[in-house]
MIDOSE-1310 file (N, C-alpha, C; in nm, 2 decimals, decimal comma, always signed):
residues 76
xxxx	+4,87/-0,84/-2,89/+4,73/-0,88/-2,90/+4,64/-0,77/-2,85; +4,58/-0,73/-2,93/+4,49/-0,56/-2,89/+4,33/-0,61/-2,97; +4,28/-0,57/-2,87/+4,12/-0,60/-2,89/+4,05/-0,56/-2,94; +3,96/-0,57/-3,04/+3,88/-0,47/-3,13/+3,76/-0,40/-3,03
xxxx	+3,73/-0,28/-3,07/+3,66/-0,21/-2,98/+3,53/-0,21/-3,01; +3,49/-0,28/-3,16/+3,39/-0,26/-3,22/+3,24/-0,37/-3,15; +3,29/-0,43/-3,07/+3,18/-0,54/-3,07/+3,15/-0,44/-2,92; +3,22/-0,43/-2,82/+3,14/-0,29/-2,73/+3,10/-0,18/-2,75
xxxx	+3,09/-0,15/-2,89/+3,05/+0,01/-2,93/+2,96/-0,04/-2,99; +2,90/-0,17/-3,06/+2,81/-0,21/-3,11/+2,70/-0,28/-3,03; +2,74/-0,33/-2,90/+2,63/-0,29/-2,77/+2,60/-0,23/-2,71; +2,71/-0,11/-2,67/+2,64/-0,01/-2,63/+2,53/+0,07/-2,75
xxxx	+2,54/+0,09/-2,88/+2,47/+0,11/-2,93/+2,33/+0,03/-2,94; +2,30/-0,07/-2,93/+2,22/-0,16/-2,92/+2,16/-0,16/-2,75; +2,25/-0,12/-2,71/+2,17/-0,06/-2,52/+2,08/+0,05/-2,50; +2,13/+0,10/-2,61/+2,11/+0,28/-2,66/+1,96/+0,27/-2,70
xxxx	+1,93/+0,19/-2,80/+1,83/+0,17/-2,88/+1,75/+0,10/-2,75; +1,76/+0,03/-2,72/+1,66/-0,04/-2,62/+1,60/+0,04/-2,54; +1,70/+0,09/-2,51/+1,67/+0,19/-2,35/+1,56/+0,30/-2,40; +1,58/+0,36/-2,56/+1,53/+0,43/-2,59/+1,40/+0,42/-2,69
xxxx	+1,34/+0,31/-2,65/+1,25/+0,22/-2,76/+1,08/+0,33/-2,71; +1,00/+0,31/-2,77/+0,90/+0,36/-2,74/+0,84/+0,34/-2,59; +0,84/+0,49/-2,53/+0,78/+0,48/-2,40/+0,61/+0,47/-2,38; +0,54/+0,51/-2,45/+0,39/+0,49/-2,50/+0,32/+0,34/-2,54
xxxx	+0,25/+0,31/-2,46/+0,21/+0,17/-2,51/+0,12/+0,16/-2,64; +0,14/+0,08/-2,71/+0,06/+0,05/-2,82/-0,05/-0,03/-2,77; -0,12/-0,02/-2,91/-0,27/-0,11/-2,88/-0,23/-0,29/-2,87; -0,13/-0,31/-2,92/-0,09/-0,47/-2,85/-0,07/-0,52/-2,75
xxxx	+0,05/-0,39/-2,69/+0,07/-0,43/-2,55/-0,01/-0,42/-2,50; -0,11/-0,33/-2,44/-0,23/-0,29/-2,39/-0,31/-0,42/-2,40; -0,35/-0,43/-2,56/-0,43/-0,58/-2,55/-0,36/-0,66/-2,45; -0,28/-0,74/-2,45/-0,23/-0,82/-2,37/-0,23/-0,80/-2,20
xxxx	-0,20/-0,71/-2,18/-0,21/-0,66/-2,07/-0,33/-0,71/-2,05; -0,42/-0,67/-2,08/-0,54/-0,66/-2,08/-0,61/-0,86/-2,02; -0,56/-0,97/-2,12/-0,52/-1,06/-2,15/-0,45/-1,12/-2,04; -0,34/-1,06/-1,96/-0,29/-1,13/-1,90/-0,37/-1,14/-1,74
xxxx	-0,45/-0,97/-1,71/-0,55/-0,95/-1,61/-0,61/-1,04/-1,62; -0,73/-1,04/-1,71/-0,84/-1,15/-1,74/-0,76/-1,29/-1,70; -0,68/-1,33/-1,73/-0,58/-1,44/-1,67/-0,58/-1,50/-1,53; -0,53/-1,40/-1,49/-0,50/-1,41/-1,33/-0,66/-1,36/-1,27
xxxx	-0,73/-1,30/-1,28/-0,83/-1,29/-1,23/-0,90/-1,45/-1,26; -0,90/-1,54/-1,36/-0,96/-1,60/-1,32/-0,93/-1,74/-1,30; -0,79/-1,70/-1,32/-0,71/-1,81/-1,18/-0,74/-1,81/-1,08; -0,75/-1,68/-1,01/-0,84/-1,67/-0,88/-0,94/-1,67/-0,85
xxxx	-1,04/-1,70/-0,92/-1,13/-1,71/-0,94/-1,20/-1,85/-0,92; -1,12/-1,95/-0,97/-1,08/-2,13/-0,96/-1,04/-2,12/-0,84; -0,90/-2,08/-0,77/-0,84/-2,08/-0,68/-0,96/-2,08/-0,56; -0,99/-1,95/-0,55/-1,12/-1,94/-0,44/-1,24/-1,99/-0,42
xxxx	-1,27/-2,04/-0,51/-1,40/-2,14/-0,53/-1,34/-2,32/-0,52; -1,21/-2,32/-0,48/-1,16/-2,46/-0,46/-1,19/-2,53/-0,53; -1,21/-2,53/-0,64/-1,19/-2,64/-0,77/-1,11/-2,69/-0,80; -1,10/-2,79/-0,80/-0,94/-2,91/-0,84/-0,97/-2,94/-0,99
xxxx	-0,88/-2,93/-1,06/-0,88/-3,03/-1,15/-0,84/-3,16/-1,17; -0,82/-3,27/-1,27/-0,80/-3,39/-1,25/-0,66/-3,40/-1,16; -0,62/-3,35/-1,21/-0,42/-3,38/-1,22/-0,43/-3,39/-1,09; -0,49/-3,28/-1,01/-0,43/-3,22/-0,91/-0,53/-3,33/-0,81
xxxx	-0,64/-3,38/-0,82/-0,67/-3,47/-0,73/-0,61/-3,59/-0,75; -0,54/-3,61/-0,85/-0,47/-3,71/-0,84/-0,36/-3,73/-0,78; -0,28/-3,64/-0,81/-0,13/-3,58/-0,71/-0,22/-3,58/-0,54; -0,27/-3,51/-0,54/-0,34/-3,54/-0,32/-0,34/-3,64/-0,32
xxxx	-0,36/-3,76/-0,41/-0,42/-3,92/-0,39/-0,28/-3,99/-0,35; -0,20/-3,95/-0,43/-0,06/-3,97/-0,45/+0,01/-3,96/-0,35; -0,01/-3,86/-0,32/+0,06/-3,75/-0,19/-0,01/-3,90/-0,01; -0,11/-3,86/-0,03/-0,19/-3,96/+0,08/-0,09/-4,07/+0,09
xxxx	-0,16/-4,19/+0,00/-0,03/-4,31/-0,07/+0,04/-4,31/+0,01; +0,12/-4,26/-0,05/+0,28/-4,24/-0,02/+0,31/-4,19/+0,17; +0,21/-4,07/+0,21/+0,23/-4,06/+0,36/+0,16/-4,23/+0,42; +0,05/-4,28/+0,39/+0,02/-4,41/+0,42/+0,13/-4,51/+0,47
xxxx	+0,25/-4,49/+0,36/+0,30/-4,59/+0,33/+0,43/-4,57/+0,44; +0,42/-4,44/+0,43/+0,58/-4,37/+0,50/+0,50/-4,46/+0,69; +0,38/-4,43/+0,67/+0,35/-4,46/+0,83/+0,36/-4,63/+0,84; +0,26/-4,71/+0,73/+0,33/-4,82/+0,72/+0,49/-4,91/+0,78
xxxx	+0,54/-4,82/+0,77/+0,69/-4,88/+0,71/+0,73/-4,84/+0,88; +0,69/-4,72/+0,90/+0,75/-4,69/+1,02/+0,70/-4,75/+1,16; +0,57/-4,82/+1,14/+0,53/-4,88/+1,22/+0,57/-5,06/+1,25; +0,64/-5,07/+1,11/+0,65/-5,21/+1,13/+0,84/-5,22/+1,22
């Protein structure tokens, strides 16, 4: 039983290529980049001005609830 060599010479070649793919950013990547900044900036941007959205005052409500209940339970 002897192993064919070809499926490791055909990833290392394929490692080869990768590794060696263009080091220069294109105008895509860059866009995006660009895209993902604007992103996170104004995630934090929400973040620091403490704006909730629905979901999320609903989950606190939730959250409360449930400790309410935990003290409930433990008091009885």
């Amino acid at each position: 039983m002897r192993m064919s060599n070809k499926p490791l010479i055909i990833l290392s070649a394929l490692a080869c290529l990768a590794l060696a793919g263009c080091s220069e950013k294109g105008p895509a990547e860059e866009a995006g980049e660009k895209v993902d900044q604007a992103v996170e900036q104004a995630k934090d941007a929400v973040e620091d001005a403490g704006q909730q959205g629905p979901a999320e005052e609903a989950g606190e409500k939730i959250d409360e609830t449930v400790e309410d209940m935990k003290k409930d339970d433990a008091a009885e």
